[in-house]
C-alpha positions in Angstrom: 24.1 4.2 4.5 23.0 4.5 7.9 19.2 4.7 6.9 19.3 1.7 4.3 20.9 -0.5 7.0 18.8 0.3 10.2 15.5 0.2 7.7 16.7 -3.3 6.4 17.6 -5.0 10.4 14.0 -3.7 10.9 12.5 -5.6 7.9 14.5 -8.7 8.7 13.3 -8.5 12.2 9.5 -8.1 11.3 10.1 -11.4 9.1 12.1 -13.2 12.2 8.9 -12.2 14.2 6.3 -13.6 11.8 8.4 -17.1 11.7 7.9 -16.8 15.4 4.3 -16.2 15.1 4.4 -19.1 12.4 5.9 -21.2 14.9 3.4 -20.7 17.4 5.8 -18.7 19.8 3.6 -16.1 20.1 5.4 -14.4 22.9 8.7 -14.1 21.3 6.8 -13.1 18.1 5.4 -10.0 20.3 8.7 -9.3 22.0 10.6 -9.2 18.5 7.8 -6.9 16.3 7.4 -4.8 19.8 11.1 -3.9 19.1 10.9 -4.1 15.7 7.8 -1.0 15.8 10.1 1.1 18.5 13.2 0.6 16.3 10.8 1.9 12.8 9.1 4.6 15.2 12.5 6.0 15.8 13.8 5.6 12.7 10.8 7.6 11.3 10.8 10.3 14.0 14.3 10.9 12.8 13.4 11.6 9.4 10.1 13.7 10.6 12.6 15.5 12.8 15.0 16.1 9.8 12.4 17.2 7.8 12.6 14.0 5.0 8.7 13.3 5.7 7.8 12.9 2.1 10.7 10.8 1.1 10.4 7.3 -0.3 12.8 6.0 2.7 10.2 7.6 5.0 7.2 6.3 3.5 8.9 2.2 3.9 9.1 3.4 6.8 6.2 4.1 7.7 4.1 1.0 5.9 6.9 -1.1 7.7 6.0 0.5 10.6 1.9 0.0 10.4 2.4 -3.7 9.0 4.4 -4.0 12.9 1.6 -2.6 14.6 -1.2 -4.8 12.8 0.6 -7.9 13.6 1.3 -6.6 17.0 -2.5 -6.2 17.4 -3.3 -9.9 15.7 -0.7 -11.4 18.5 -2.1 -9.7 21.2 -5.6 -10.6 20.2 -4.1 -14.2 20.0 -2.7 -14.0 23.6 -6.3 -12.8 24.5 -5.5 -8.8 25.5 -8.1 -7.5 23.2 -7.7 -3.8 24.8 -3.9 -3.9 23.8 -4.9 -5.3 20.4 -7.4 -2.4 20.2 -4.8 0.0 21.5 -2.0 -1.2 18.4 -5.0 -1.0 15.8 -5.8 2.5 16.8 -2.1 3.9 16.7 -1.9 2.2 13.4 -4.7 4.0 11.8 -3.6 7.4 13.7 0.0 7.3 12.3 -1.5 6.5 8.9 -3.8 9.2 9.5 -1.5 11.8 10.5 0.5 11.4 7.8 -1.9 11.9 4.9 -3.5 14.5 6.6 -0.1 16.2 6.6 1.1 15.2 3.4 -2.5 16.7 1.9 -2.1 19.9 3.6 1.2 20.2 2.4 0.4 19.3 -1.4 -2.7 21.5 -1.1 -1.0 24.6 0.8 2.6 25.0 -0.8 2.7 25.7 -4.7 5.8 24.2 -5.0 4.6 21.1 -4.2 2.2 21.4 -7.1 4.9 22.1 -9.0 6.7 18.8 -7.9 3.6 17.5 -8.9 3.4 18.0 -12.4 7.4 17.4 -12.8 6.4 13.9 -11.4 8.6 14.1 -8.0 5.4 13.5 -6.4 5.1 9.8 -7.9 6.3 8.4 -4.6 3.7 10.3 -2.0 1.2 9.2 -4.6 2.3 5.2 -4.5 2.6 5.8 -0.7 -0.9 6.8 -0.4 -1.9 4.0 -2.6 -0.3 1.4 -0.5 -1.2 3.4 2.9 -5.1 4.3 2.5 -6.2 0.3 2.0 -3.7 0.1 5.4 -5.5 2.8 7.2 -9.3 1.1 6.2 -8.1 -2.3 7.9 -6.5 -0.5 11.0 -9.5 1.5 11.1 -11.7 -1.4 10.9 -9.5 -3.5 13.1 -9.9 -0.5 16.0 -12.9 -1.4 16.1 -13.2 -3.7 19.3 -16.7 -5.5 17.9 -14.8 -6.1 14.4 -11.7 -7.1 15.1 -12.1 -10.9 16.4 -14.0 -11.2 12.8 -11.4 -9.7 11.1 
């Protein structure tokens, strides 16, 4: 399937990027996960778009996604462009945000989804947010211009 495959190049291209980053090519390591997050942005907007938000496809997504952005961040604070580091820490924590702020509003607001809930349908926006809220503390933290070079 069409999803599978373009979520999979992505994931293969993330790891290409951190062998570059291993490598000490940092520049090639920022040009490959800078296409690797606009190829997982897109991919996710499609799935927002279409209305598959809560989906276990669209939650890989997204923690694909926010792993990009944090290494994204670490290479530019690497090649010394702590604004642009900043800039990829703060999107990271605001697309983490956004979705658990919309994923809670949708569990609280809509009985069905409490109804999902206790059928156990649920189980993967639950492991989602597991893996996702420890993401959003770091890309919070990380935002933070004065603790990032710690970090």
């Amino acid at each position: 399937d069409a999803k599978h495959r373009s979520k999979e190049m992505a994931v293969a291209m993330l790891h290409i990027a951190e062998l570059h980053h291993a490598r000490g090519d940092l520049s090639q390591a920022l040009s490959m996960t800078s296409n690797t997050v606009q190829l997982l942005q897109q991919a996710r907007r499609k799935l927002h778009d279409d209305h598959h938000a809560f989906d276990a496809h669209y939650s890989t997504l997204l923690e694909q996604e926010t792993k990009g952005l944090l290494l994204m961040g670490s290479l530019r604070h690497e090649l010394c462009e702590p604004s642009l580091a900043q800039a990829a820490f703060t999107q990271a924590a605001s697309v983490i945000q956004y979705h658990l702020s919309v994923s809670q509003h949708m569990a609280s607001a809509d009985a069905s989804a409490r109804a999902l809930t206790s059928s156990g349908c649920s189980n993967g926006m639950q492991a989602s947010a597991s893996t996702l809220c420890p993401m959003l503390e770091v890309s919070k933290l990380l935002s933070q211009l004065h603790c990032a070079p710690e970090a």
